[in-house]
C-alpha positions, -999 to +999 in steps of 0.1 A: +000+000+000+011+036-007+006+070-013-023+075-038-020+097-069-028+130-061-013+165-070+015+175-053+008+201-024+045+214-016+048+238+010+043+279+004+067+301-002+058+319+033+064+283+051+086+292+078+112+274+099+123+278+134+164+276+148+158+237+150+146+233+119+110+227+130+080+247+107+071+271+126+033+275+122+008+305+123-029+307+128-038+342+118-074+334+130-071+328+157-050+355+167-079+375+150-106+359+173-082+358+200-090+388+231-085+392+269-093+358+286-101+340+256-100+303+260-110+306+294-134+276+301-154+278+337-174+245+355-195+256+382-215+224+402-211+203+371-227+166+381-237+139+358-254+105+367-255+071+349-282+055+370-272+053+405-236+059+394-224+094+402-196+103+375-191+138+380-204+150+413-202+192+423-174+195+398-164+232+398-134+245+377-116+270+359-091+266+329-068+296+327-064+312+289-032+310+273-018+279+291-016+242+294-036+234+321-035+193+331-064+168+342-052+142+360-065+111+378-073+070+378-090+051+354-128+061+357-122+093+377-148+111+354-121+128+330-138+118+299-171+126+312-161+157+322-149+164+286-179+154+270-201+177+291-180+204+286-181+201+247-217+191+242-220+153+240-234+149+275-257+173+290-247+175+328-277+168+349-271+200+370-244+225+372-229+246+343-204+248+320-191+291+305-171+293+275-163+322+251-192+337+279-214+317+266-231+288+286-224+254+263-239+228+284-269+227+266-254+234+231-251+208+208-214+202+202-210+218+167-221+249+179-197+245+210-169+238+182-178+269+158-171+291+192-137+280+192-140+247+211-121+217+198-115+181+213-099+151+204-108+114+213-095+083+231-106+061+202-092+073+168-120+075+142-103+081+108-124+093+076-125+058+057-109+067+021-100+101+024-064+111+022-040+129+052-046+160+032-085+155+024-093+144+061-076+175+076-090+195+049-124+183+059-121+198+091-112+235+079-153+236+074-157+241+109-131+278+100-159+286+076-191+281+094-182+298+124-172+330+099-202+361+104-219+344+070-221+311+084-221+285+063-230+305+033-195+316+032-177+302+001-143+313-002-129+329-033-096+318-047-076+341-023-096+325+005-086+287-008-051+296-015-044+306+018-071+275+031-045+255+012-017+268+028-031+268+057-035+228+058+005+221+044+014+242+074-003+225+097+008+187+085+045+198+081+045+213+110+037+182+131+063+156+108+029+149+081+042+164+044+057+129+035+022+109+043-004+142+032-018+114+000-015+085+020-051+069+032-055+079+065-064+039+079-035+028+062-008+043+085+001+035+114-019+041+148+002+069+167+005+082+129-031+082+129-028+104+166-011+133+148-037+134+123-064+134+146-043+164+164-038+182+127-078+180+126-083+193+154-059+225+150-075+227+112-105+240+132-085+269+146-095+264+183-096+293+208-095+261+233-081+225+229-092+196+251-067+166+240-079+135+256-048+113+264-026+126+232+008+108+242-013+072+250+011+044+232+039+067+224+076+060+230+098+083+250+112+102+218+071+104+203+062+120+236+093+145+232+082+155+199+047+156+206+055+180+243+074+201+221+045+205+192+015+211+225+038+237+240+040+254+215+002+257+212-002+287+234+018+309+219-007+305+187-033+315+209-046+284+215-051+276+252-048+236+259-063+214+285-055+179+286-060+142+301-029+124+301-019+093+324+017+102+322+026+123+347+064+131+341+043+143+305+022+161+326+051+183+347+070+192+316+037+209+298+012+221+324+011+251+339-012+242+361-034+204+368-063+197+379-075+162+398-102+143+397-111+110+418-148+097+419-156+125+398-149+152+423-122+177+422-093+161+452-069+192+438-062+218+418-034+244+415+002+253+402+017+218+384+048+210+414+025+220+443-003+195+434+019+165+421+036+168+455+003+170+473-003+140+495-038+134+484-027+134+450+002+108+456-021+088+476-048+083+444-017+075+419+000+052+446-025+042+472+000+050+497 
């Protein structure tokens, strides 16, 4: 299996590279959209029941802008719960969830997405057939319907041009150029990770929820990936994620946030709660 035959998309002119040799991306709409505080994302009292099972319980939370902010805690903790009723795909049964100052807890979660809210996904979904480049492409309708004209908005040939260009940023910026006409199912699974991740920053997010990004990667694929998220901010793009690892955790987040039996057990500056007894105690059980 291979690449399929497709035109060649080579990188613009205006591609840029940093010191390392790394593209250097830009999202010039998001720094558009961007103002004071944007990205901030606020839980007050969120709690969600499955039957008698209590999931998320009084769950009350801010995630600052312009940072990496870190949830953190055991298997069935409520992280992914929490993500979905932040982002539309579970209604909380009481509490509420403020974004863009906006409340999204009732929104369905396109609408949550066109204001500037993007997640990822434990369980990789790829678009069965479509190309690297067509499935990232895909995404960039998400830019379009959230412009003032909706999704009447049909960009003219300046407007795909710099679509275009947009999407061979984003895929050689995270290590994607070689593979952009390869089928997406065909590569391999952490391969299929960074595409997810070059969906989700097609969409142009104000906010990024990443749910478990660095889950099966090596040591090195971890590196690379720390060094693409932390970068994320300075694009205007404020990050909260779930992640397991913790030493992945420390070297990204500015700030985590724990969760055990779905309620908040801490929250604060990255070295004060990893050192924090109670939070030792639900990783170790000491």
């Amino acid at each position: 299996m291979g690449p399929t035959t497709e035109p060649d998309r080579s990188p613009p002119a205006s591609l840029l590279s940093s010191g390392e040799g790394r593209v250097r991306l830009r999202l010039d709409s998001v720094v558009a959209r961007s103002h004071p505080g944007a990205g901030q994302l606020t839980c007050t009292g969120v709690t969600k029941f499955f039957g008698g099972v209590v999931a998320l319980k009084d769950v009350s939370l801010m995630v600052e802008a312009g940072g990496i902010t870190g949830l953190i805690g055991p298997n069935g903790a409520g992280k992914t719960t929490l993500f979905n009723c932040m982002t539309g795909f579970l209604p909380p049964d009481s509490g509420e969830v403020v974004f863009e100052a906006k409340r999204v807890h009732r929104m369905r979660p396109y609408r949550v997405a066109r204001l500037g809210m993007i997640r990822t996904f434990q369980s990789i979904r790829m678009f069965e057939g479509l190309t690297v480049y067509e499935c990232v492409r895909a995404a960039r309708y998400n830019v379009f319907a959230a412009s003032r004209l909706g999704s009447r908005l049909v960009p003219g040939a300046g407007g795909k041009r710099r679509d275009q260009e947009t999407i061979i940023e984003i895929l050689a910026w995270l290590g994607l150029h070689e593979v952009r006409n390869w089928k997406c199912t065909e590569l391999p699974l952490l391969t299929q990770r960074k595409v997810e991740l070059a969906r989700a920053i097609a969409c142009e997010p104000l906010l990024l929820l990443l749910d478990e990004p660095s889950a099966g990667a090596t040591p090195s694929e971890r590196d690379e990936l720390a060094q693409v998220i932390g970068e994320l901010p300075s694009l205007g793009v404020t990050v909260l994620l779930i992640e397991h690892n913790v030493p992945f955790v420390a070297s990204l987040c500015k700030s985590v946030i724990t969760l055990n039996f779905g309620e908040v057990v801490a929250a604060g500056p990255t070295a004060e709660v990893l050192s924090s007894a109670v939070v030792q105690e639900v990783y170790l059980g000491s």
